[in-house]
N, C-alpha and C positions, 0 to 999 in steps of 0.2 A: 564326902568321898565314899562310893560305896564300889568295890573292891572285886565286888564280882561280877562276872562275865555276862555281856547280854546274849541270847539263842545267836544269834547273827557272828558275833565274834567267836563265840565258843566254837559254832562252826568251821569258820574261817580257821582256827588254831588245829583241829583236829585233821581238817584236808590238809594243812600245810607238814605237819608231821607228818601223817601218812605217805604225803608225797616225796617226801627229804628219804623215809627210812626206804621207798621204794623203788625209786628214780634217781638219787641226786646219792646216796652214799654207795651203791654201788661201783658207781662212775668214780666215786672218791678214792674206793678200795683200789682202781686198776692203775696203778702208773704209768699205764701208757698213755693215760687220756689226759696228761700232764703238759706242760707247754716246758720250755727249759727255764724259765721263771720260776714255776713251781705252783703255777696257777692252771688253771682247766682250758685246755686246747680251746680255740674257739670256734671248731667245727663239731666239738663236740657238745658245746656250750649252747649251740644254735636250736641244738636238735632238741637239747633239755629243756629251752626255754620256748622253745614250739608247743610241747606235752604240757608244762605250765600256762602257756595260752589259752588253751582248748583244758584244760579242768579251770579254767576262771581263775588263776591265783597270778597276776599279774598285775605289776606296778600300783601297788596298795596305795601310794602316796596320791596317785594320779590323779587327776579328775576323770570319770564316766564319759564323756562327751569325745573326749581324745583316746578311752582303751583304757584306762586305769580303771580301780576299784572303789577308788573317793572314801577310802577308811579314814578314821579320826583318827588322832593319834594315839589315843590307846589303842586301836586297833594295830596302828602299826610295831609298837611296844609286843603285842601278842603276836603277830604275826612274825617280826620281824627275828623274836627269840626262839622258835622251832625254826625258822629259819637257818638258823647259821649253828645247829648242832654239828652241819656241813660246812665246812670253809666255803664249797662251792654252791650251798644254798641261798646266798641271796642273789645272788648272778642268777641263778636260775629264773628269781621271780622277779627280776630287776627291780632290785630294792638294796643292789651295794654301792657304796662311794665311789667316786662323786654325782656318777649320775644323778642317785636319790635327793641329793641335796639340789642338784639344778634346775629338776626338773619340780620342786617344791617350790623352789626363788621364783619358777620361771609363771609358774602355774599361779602366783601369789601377785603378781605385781607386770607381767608382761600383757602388751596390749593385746588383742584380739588378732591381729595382723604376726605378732610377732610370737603368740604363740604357735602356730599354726605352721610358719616359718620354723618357728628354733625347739616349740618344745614337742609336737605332736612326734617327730621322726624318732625322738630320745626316748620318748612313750612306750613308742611301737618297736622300738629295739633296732630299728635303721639305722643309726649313729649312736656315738661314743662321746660324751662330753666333758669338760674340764671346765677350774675355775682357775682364773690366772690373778692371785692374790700376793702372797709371797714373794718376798724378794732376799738378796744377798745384803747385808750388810754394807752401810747403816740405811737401809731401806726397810721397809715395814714387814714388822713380824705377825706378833701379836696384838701388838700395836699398828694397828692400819693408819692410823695418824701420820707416819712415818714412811709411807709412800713413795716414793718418787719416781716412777714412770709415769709420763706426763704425757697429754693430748693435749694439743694443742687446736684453738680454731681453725678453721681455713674454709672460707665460707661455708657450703651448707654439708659440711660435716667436721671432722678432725684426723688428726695426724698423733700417732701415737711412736713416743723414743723410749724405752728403757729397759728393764733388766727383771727377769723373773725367774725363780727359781724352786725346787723342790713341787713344782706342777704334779700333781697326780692326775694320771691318763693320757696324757700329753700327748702320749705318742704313738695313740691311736684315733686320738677324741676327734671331728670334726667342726663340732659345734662349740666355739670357748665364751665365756664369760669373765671379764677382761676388770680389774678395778685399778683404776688412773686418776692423776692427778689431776682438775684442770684447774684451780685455782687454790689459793692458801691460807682461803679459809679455813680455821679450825673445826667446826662442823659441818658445811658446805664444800668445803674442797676435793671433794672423791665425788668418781663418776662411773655407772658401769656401762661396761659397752658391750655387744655381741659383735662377734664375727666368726667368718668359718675356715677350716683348714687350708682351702685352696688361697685367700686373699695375699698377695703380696705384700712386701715390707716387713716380714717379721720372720724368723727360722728359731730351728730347735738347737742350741747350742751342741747340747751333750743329753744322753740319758743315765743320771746319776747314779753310781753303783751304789745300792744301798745292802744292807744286811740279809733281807730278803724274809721270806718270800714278800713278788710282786704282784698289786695289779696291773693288767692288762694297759701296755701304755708305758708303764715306769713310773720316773719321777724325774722329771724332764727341768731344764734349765733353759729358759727363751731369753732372744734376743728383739728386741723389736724396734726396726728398722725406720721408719716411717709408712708402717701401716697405715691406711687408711680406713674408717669407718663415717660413712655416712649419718645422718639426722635421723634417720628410722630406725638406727640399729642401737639407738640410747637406750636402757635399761629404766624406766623409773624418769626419773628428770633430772637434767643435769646440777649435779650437786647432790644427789640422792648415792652416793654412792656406798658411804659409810650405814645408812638405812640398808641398802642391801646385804651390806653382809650382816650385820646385827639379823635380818631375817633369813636370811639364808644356815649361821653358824649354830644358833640357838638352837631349832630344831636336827640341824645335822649335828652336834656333838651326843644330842641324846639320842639319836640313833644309833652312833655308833654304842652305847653302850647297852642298847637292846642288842645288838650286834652281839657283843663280847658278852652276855650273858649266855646267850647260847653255847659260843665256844668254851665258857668256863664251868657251863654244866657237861659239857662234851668232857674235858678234860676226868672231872669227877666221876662220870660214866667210867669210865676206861681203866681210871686208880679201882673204883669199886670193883669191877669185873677182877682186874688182877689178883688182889687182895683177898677175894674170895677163893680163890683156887693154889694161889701160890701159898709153899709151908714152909719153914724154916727151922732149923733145932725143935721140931718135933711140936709146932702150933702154925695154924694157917698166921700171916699175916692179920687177915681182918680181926682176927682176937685177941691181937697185940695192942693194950691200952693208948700205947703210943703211936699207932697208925690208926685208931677210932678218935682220938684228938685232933690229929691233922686233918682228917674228913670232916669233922664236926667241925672245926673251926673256918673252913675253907665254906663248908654249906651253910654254915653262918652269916659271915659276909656277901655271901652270892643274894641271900635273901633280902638283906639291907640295900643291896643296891638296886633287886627289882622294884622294894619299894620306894625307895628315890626314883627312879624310871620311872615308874608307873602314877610317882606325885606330879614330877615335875610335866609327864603327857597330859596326864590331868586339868594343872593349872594352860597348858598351852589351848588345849579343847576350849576353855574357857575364856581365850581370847587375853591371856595373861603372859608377858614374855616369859615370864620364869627364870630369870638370870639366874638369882642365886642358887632356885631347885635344881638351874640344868648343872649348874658346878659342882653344887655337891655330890651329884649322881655322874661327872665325870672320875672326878679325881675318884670317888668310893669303886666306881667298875674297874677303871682302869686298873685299880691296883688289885681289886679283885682278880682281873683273868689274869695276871703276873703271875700272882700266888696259887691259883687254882694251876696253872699249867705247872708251876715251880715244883707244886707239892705231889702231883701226880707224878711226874717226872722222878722224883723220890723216890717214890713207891714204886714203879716199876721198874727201878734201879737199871741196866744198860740197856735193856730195854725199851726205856723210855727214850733213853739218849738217843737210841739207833731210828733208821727210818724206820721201824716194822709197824710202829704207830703214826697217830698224826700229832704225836704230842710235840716234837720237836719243829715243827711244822707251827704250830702256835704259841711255843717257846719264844720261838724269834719275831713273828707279826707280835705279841704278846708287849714286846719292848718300846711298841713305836706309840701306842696307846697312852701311855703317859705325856708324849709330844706333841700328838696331834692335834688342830683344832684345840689350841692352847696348851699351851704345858699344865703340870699339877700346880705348880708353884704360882702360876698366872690364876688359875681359877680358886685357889686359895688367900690370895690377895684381894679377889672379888668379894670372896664369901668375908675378909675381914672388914672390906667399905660398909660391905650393908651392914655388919653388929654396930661397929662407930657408929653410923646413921642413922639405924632403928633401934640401938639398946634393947631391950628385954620384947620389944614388940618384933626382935627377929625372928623369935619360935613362935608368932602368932599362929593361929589358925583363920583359914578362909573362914567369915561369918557368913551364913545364909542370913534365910529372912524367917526361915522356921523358928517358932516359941521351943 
């Protein structure tokens, strides 16, 4: 594992900062280019991710052939972390949820015909795409196992009944990506299907109020009706379904914690800046032992978790799923940008509370990190199978072939 930068990526990293401190936080400072979400107007969003087109810093994940950048996934770990010193930096470079993750599934496993159809448009920033996974109660969580919206055959496609919910993007997206039951088998019985906004049989329940801030879309609750999808519109091959999100969740969990890296060094930026200037009974803040602990410790953890991110990119490069690297590098970030936003917030006492920052702003996205794309608890139950299964060969090391 060698740890530093190639001329290529380092590049990459230096244009993407430059670009966030010059174009993208601007835009962040003005609240009028806000939607009532709390998210970045999308008129305003268009114009930013034009400028991101034309300096080449577009859809890292992507493949070259379609408009993307074809970075590995360290690259997107480096990229993806100057990224999002801005809430609204990875929209700019279209590298935020869910798109990133569909457009990875799609690029990984869809035919020739179908990407061209479903992923090139997502590519090029033309649509808006969701994954329709989740459901209510007793339907599949975290456990995709537990399933039950069902498609049904009906000659030369299927028919899709049931119940999904907590959708992110939903309710903008055009492009979905559907996971259904069609049989009950235990590893063969999930299916994934494309289809697009307009198709009949299926509507948007409600758009779930959540705590906020949103992306763009919400977090939508579907009903589906007897949709129909066709035999070209399969994902993968029928029964491949539970394979697809295994590939699709894997690398979208540790994005999002390149994600929250950034915003957890955003956070630390802002406490430092304060701290430095604000005095109190006759000493600034930053020389108070007890607010250089809270710093330290908070830039502590932030560092532990890029290097988890940056193992588990590593092992994926390599063609490695990485379960248990990506778990640990969830639950470690997740609780990371908690405490990094918690403790800034601290420090700049009502301040921080109030809008005049973006702290409380990632306060509240801050909370949903530990749920998403598996709870803590869920990915810490993982990291318990592998020690049972591998005992002391858990903390191995990757062996090369080098003496």
């Amino acid at each position: 594992m060698d740890f530093s930068l190639s001329g290529e990526l380092e590049s990459v990293r230096v244009r993407t900062r430059r670009f966030v401190d010059g174009h993208v936080m601007p835009i962040e400072a003005d609240r009028s280019n806000y939607d009532e979400h709390e998210n970045i107007r999308l008129d305003v969003m268009r114009g930013l991710q034009d400028k991101a087109r034309a300096e080449g810093l577009w859809a890292p994940q992507a493949p070259k052939e379609y408009g993307g950048m074809a970075l590995p996934v360290v690259g997107w770990a480096v990229m993806y972390e100057e990224a999002n010193r801005s809430i609204f930096g990875p929209l700019a470079f279209n590298c935020a949820p869910p798109d990133d993750g569909n457009m990875n599934l799609l690029a990984r496993t869809a035919t020739p015909a179908q990407k061209e159809k479903w992923l090139r448009p997502i590519v090029e920033g033309k649509v808006r795409s969701a994954f329709a996974m989740t459901e209510p109660a007793p339907g599949g969580g975290s456990d995709p196992g537990m399933i039950r919206t069902r498609a049904e055959r009906t000659g030369s496609g299927w028919t899709v009944h049931g119940h999904k919910w907590f959708i992110t993007g939903a309710g903008i997206a055009e492009h979905f990506i559907l996971i259904a039951r069609t049989s009950d088998d235990t590893r063969r019985g999930l299916t994934a299907f494309l289809f697009h906004r307009d198709q009949p049989g299926w509507r948007i329940l409600r758009r779930i109020p959540i705590m906020g801030p949103e992306e763009h879309g919400g977090h939508c609750e579907l009903v589906f009706e007897g949709l129909e999808i066709p035999d070209e519109n399969v994902l993968m091959k029928v029964g491949d379904g539970l394979r697809a999100t295994q590939i699709r969740l894997g690398p979208a969990r540790l994005t999002h914690c390149m994600r929250w890296l950034g915003l957890a060094k955003r956070c630390m930026e802002i406490a430092q800046s304060y701290v430095a200037e604000r005095e109190g009974f006759g000493i600034r803040l930053a020389d108070r032992e007890s607010v250089q602990i809270k710093l330290g410790q908070v830039a502590h953890q932030i560092a532990i978790g890029r290097l988890l991110v940056m193992h588990a990119a590593w092992k994926l490069d390599q063609g490695d799923r990485a379960r248990k690297e990506v778990s640990m590098a969830k639950v470690q970030v997740a609780d990371t940008l908690h405490q990094a936003a918690d403790v800034a917030i601290q420090l700049n006492g009502a301040r921080g509370y109030s809008k005049d920052t973006i702290l409380e702003w990632i306060y509240r996205y801050a909370r949903q990190a530990r749920l998403v794309d598996g709870a803590s608890e869920v990915h810490n139950m993982v990291l318990a199978r592998f020690m049972k299964d591998e005992g002391r060969d858990f903390w191995s090391w990757s062996a090369g072939n080098r003496l």
